[in-house]
C-alpha positions in Angstrom: 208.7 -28.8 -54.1 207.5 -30.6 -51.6 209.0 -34.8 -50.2 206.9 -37.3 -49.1 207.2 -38.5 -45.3 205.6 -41.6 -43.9 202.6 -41.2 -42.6 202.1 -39.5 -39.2 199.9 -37.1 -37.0 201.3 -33.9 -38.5 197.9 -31.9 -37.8 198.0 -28.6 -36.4 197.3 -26.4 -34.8 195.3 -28.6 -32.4 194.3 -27.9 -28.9 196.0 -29.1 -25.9 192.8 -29.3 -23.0 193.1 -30.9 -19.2 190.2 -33.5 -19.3 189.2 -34.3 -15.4 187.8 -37.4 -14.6 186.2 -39.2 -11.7 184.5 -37.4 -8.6 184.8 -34.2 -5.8 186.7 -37.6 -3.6 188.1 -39.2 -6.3 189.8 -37.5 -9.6 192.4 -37.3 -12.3 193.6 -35.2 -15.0 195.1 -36.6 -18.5 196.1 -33.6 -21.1 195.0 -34.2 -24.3 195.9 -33.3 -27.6 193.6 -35.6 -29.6 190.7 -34.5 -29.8 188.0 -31.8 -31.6 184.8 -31.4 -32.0 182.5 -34.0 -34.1 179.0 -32.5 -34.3 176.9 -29.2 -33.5 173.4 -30.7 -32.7 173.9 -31.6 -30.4 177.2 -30.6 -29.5 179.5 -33.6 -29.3 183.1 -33.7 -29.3 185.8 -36.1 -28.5 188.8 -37.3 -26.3 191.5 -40.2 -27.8 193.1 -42.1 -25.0 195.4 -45.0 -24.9 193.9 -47.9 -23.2 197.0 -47.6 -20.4 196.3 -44.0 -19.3 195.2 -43.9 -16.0 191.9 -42.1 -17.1 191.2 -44.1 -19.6 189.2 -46.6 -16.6 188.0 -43.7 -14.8 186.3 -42.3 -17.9 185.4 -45.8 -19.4 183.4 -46.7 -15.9 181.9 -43.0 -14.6 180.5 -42.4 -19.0 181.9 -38.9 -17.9 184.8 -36.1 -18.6 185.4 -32.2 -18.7 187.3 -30.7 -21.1 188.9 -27.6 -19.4 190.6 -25.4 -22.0 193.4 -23.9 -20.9 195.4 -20.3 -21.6 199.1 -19.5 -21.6 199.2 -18.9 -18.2 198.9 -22.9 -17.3 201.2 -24.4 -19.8 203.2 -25.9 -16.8 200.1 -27.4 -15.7 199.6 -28.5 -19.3 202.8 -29.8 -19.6 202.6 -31.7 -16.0 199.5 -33.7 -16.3 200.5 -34.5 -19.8 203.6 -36.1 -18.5 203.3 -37.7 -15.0 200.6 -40.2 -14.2 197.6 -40.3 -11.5 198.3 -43.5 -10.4 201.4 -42.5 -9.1 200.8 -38.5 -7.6 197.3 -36.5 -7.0 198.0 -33.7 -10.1 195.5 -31.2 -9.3 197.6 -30.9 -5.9 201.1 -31.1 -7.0 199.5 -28.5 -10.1 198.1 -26.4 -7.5 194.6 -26.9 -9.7 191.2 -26.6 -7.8 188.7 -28.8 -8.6 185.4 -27.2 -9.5 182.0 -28.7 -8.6 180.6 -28.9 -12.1 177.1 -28.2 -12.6 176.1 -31.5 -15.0 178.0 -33.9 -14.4 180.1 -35.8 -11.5 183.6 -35.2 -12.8 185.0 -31.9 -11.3 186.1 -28.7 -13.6 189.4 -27.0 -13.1 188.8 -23.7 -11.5 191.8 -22.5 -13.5 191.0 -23.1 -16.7 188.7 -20.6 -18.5 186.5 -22.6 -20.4 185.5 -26.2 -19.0 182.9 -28.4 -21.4 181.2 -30.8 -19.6 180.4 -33.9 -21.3 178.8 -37.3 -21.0 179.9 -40.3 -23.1 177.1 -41.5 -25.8 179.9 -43.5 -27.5 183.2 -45.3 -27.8 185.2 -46.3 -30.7 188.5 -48.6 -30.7 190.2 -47.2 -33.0 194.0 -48.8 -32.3 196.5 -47.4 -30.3 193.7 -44.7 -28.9 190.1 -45.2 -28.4 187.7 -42.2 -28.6 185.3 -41.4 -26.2 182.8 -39.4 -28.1 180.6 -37.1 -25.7 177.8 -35.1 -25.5 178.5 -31.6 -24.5 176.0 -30.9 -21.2 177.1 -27.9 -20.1 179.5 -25.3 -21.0 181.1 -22.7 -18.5 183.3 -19.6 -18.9 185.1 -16.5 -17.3 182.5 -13.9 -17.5 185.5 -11.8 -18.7 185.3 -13.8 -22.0 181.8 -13.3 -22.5 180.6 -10.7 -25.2 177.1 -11.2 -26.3 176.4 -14.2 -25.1 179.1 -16.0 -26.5 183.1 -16.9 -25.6 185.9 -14.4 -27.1 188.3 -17.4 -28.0 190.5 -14.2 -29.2 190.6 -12.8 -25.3 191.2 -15.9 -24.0 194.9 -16.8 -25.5 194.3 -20.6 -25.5 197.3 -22.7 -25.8 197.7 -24.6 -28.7 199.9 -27.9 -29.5 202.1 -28.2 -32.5 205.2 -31.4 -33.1 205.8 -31.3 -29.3 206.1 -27.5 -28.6 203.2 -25.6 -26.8 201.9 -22.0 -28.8 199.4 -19.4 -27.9 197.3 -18.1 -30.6 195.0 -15.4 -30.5 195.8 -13.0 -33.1 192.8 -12.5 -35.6 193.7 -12.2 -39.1 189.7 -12.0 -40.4 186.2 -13.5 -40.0 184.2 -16.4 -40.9 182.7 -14.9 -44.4 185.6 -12.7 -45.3 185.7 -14.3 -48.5 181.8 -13.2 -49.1 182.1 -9.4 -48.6 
């Protein structure tokens, strides 16, 4: 049987990303766990950050983020630019990140990270305590190693996923889109 609980943001799995903002001179990262995709044409997703954050300005006046995907091996990372700010400390240097020249848009990619989205904002919606920056995915880059027919392995790639405070990698298929049709 189940009991009722308030209610709350218990939603997972969801992703946990590094969103870089700002410019080559000038940059930040904020990790995020709110946020998804909202469309396929054209490819828009989304980012939900307090109004406080330190990249919530950044992104707000540059119309511009990446969304750098992370895997198991940069949890500490994760776990670090979810927690400290960028007003106080340059993260992709106390990280030990490299920023990335991105090919579409000003805000630099994390060279670490094996799938960075590049998006521009097209929209933002106050929604409360977060407000969503809704953007249009631009360009989209990834370890050749992941690449299998012109597409990503997300299974190869042992992305980090976020669940009630604790960080998870998962990767292990258990069946295809359509199983339910064969």
């Amino acid at each position: 049987m189940k009991e009722e609980l308030k209610p709350n943001t218990t939603l997972a799995p969801i992703p946990a990303v590094m969103v870089s903002c700002g410019n080559m001179e000038s940059s930040n990262i904020i990790t995020v766990a709110w946020t998804g995709v909202l469309n396929s044409e054209p490819p828009l997703v989304y980012v939900s950050i307090r109004p406080t954050r330190y990249s919530y300005s950044i992104i707000k006046q540059t119309k511009e983020f990446v969304i750098n995907i992370p895997d198991k091996n940069l949890v500490w990372q994760v776990d670090y630019c979810g927690t400290k700010s960028g007003k106080d400390e340059d993260k992709f240097k106390v990280a030990k990140l490299t920023k990335e020249i991105s090919k579409h848009v000003k805000a630099p990619s994390i060279k670490e990270c094996p799938i960075s989205l590049e998006c521009k904002v097209i929209e933002i919606k106050e929604l409360g305590s977060h407000h969503m920056f809704i953007g249009e995915i631009v360009g989209v880059n990834a370890n050749k190693e992941l690449i299998e027919n012109g597409k990503i392995n997300l299974g190869k790639a042992e992305l980090i996923s976020y669940m009630g405070n604790e960080y998870y990698v998962a990767n292990k298929k258990i069946g295809d889109r359509g199983i339910c049709l064969k």
